[in-house]
N, C-alpha and C positions, 0 to 999 in steps of 0.2 A: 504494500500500500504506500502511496505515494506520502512525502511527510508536510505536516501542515503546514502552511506558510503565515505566520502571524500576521506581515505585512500585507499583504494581499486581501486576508480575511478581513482587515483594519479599512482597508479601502472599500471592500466590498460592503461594510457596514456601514459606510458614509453613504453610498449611493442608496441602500433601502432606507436610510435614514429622509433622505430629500423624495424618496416615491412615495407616493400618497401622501406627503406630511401632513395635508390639512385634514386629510382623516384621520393619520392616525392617531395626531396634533388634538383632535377631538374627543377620541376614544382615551387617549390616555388622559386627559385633562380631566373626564368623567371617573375615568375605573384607577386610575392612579390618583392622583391630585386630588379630587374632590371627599374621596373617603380617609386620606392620611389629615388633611385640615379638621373633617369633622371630629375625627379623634384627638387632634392636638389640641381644640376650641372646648368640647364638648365633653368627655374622656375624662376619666380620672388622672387627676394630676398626683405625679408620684408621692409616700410618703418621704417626707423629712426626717431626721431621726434628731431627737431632742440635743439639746448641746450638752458636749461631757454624755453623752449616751457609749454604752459598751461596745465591744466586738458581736458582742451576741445579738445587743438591743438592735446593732444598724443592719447586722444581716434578717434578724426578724422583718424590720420595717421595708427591705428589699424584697424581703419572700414576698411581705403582703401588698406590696405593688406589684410585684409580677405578678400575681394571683389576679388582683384585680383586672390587668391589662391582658391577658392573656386571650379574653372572650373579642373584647375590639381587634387584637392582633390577627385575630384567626377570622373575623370576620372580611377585615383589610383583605388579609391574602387569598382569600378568597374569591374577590370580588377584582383585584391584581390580575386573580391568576386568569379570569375571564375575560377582560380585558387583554391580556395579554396574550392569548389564543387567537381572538380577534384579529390584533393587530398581525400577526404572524400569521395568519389567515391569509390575509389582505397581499402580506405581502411575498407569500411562497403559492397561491394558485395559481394553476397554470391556465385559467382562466378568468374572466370576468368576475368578480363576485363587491358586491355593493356590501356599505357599512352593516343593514340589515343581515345580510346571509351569512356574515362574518359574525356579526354576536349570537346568532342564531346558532351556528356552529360550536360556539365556543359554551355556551350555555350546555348543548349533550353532550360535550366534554368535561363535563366538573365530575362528575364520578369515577372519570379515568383519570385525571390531574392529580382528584383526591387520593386514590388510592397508587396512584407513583410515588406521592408524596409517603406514603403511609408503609410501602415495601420499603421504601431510603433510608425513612427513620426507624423501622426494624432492623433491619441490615447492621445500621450503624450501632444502634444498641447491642444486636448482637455482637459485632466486633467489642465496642467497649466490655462489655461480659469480660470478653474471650484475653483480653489484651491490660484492663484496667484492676478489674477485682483483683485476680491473683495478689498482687504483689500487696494491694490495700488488706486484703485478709492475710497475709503471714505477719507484715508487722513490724516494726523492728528495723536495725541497716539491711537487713538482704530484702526485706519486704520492701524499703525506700527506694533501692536498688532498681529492683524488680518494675516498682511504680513507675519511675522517670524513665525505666525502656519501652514500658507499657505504651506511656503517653507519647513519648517521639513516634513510638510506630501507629497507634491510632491518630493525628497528626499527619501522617505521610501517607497512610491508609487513604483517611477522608480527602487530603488531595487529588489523591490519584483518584480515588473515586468521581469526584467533582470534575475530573477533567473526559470521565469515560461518560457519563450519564449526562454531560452539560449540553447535547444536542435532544434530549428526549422529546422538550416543547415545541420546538418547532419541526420534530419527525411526526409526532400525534398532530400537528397543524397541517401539513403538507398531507402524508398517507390515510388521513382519516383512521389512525390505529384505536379501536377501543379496548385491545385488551391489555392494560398497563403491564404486564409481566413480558407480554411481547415487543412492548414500545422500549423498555429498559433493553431487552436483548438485543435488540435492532440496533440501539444507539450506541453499545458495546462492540458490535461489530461492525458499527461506521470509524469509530475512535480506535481500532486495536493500531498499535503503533504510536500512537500519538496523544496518549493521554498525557502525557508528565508537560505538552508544547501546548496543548489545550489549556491545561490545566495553570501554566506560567500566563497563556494569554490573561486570561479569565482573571489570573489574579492580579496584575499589572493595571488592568482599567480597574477595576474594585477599588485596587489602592489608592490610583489616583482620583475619581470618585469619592473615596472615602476624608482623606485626607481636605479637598476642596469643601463637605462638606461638616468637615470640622472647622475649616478658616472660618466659614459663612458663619456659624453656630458661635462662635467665640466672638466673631465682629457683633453681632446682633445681639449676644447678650448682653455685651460690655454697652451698647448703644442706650439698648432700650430693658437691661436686664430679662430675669427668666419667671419673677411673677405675676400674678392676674393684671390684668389691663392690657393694659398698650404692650408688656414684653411677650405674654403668651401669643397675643394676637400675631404677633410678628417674628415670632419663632415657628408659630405655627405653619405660616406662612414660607418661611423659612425650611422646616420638616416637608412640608406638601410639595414645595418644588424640586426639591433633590427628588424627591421619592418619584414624582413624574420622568427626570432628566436620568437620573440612572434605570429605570425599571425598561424606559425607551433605549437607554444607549444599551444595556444590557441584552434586550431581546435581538437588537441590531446585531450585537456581536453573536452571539450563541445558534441566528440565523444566517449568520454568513460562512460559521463554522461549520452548518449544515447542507450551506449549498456548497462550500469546498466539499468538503468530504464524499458528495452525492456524485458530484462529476468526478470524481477522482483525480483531479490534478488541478494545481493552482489556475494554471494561464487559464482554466476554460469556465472560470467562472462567473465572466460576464456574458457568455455567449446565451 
């Protein structure tokens, strides 16, 4: 198999980027954008942990904001991941298909999305099992040992994984696959060779991504700080926009990885 070409994929996600933008410029504004603000405005805002509070008091009050936020997060991604069907609809058919037939699509696809989602995070559980416990139940230096090899290889594990599964969304987009166990093997055997290049891509725009919206995050709260009023409004605002620009430049990349990989060779993926 021919080996991926970053730079290539990098270009080829700029040009799905500017096709259809005003649609898909739409969709994502709706199924990205509009559901991360309502949870930054609306959404439980995290607890604080009192001043001079313990080790134990601040992880409490951590647990009980994840708790809280855990039902809007899942709702977000939910509504993400339909959206972002759509859009990868739109942009890998090898036909016509209007905004309509694309959410439409993407809607009989939640059940298979869900359940991708739902074999990954088994999978990786079970690794953790297999790679983490050990060393946390013996105990002791061989058990600490044991733990710190545990987790570099779970770590490198889930890399590698991330780089072989990271075309599944837009292969379920493209071949209309509903049965998620075969959408995962499909995607496996578009990536063999090239999961560790995938997987550098993938994490290289994350980064930079990530990073950018940590500058934004740190300008805005120093601006207009981080509570109620004017700072959440504009954090929020803040959170909704990244969450639109990365979820679009993401699906750009992960679909370009897929039409590399589909043709088999770099040069012929504008053809």
């Amino acid at each position: 198999m021919a080996k991926f070409d970053m730079g290539a994929a990098w270009e080829d996600s700029m040009t799905l980027l500017k096709s259809h933008s005003a649609l898909t410029g739409t969709i994502a504004a709706v199924f990205l954008f509009l559901p991360t603000l309502a949870v930054s405005w609306f959404g439980p805002t995290p607890i604080e942990p009192a001043a001079g509070a313990t080790f134990e008091q601040m992880m409490t009050s951590f647990r009980e904001s994840a708790r809280q936020a855990v039902p809007f997060q899942l709702l977000v991604a939910v509504i993400a991941a339909i959206g972002g069907v759509g859009i990868l609809r739109l942009w890998l058919s090898r036909s016509s298909v209007s905004v309509g037939d694309a959410l439409a699509f993407a809607f009989k696809m939640i059940p298979t999305m869900v359940a991708v989602q739902f074999l990954m995070g088994l999978a990786i559980a079970l690794i953790a099992v297999v790679l983490i416990v050990p060393g946390a139940a013996i105990g002791g230096a061989p058990g600490m040992l044991l733990l710190f090899v545990g987790l570099i290889a779970f770590i490198a594990l889930c890399a590698y994984l991330w780089g072989r599964v990271a075309v599944v969304s837009p292969l379920i987009a493209d071949r209309v696959q509903y049965n998620p166990a075969a959408a995962l093997q499909e995607s496996w055997a578009l990536t063999r060779d090239n999961g560790w290049r995938i997987f550098l891509f993938l994490f290289l725009v994350t980064l930079v991504l990530f990073i950018a919206a940590m500058i934004v995050g740190i300008v805005v709260g120093v601006v207009a700080g981080t509570g109620e009023g004017v700072g959440r409004i504009l954090t929020g605002f803040a959170e909704a926009g990244f969450a639109a620009i990365s979820g679009i430049v993401t699906l750009a990349i992960t679909a370009a990885t897929y039409r590399q990989l589909t043709v088999g060779g770099s040069s012929d993926i504008f053809q």
